[in-house]
C-alpha positions, 0 to 999 in steps of 0.5 A, a space after each residue: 408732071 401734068 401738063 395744061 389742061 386744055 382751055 385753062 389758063 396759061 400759069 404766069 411766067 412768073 409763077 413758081 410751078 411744081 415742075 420748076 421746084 422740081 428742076 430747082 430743088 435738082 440743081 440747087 445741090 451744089 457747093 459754092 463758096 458761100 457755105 452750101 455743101 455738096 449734097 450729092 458727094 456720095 451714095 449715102 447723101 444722095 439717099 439722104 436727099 431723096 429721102 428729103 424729096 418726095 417727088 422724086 420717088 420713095 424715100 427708100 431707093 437704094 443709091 451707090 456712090 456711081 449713082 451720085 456720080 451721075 447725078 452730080 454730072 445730070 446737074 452740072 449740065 443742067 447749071 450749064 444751061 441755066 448759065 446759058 439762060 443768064 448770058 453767062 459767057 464763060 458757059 458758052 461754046 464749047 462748055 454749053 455743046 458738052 453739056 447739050 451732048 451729054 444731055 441727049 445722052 441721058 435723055 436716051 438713057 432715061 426714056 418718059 412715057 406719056 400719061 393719058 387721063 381724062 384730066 390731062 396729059 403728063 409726062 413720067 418715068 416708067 423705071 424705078 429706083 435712081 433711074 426713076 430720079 433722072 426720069 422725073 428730072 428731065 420730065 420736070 424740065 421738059 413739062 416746063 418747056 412746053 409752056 415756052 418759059 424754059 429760058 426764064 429758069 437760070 443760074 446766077 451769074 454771080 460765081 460762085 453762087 450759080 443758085 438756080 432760080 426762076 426770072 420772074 422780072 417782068 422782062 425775063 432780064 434777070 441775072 441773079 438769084 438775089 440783090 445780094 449777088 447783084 450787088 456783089 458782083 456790081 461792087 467787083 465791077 467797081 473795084 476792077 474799074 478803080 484798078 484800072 483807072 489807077 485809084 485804090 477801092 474806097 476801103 481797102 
């Protein structure tokens, strides 16, 4: 996860940098509603997932269903906060503390060690096996915020969809992962205030 070098160019917000296909690939192992399958549900679908993933570390870990477990609750607090990015409402207070606690503890769990080479500086987990996974997650997300743009990774606020993306709108205003979640969510809107006003949704 190598940092800036000094004197380069700032890489666009809107750039998809390997840092960030790092976080997403992590938090994007959800189910929803929409067909995506848990990829974290045990030991051995998580292995299948490293093993698709190379940045992560060897294909060979060996994973336990406790190790999932940790992973599937690393990610869930992550999506917290990349709701929290989108202004998702039912992520804030309470929900967003739990998620930031549980975060610092993972961050004391999983310690990064600093790089230093003549071409540039990075941050890396010194373990190995799993806690090497949660190591190389948390250095993808810290690398990515040091550059200031932390807030431009979100989660759709269209439940259940809640796919990780980066906002690369102009004005960092973006709220959904695709035009298909917006117009979802635009059309409930609608029906809701057509209930509201007493008329039946156009189609049903």
């Amino acid at each position: 996860m190598s940092s800036t070098a000094a004197g380069s160019p700032r890489p666009s917000p809107r750039t998809v940098t390997p840092t960030v296909e790092t976080v997403l690939a992590f938090v994007n192992t959800r189910a929803d509603g929409s067909g995506r399958r848990e990829l974290f549900a045990d030991g051995d679908s998580f292995a299948a997932w490293l093993a698709e993933h190379d940045a992560f570390g060897p294909g060979e870990t060996v994973v336990t269903d406790a190790d999932a477990a940790v992973a599937r609750e690393l990610r869930d607090a992550l999506v917290t906060v990349l709701l929290a990015h989108s202004g998702d409402e039912e992520s804030q207070g309470e929900p967003l503390l739990r998620a930031e606690r549980h975060l610092r503890r993972v961050g004391a769990l999983y310690p990064l060690a600093t790089v230093v080479t003549a071409g540039g500086v990075e941050l890396a987990s010194p373990q190995t096996g799993v806690p090497r996974v949660f190591g190389t997650v948390l250095a993808a997300v810290t690398t990515f915020a040091q550059t200031g743009d932390w807030g431009r990774v979100k989660a759709c606020r269209n439940p259940p969809c809640h796919f990780g993306f980066l906002d690369r709108t102009r004005n960092g205003a973006g709220l959904y992962c695709s035009t298909g979640c917006g117009s979802q969510v635009s059309m409930r809107k609608h029906r809701r205030r057509q209930r509201r006003d007493g008329g039946a949704p156009s189609g049903e």
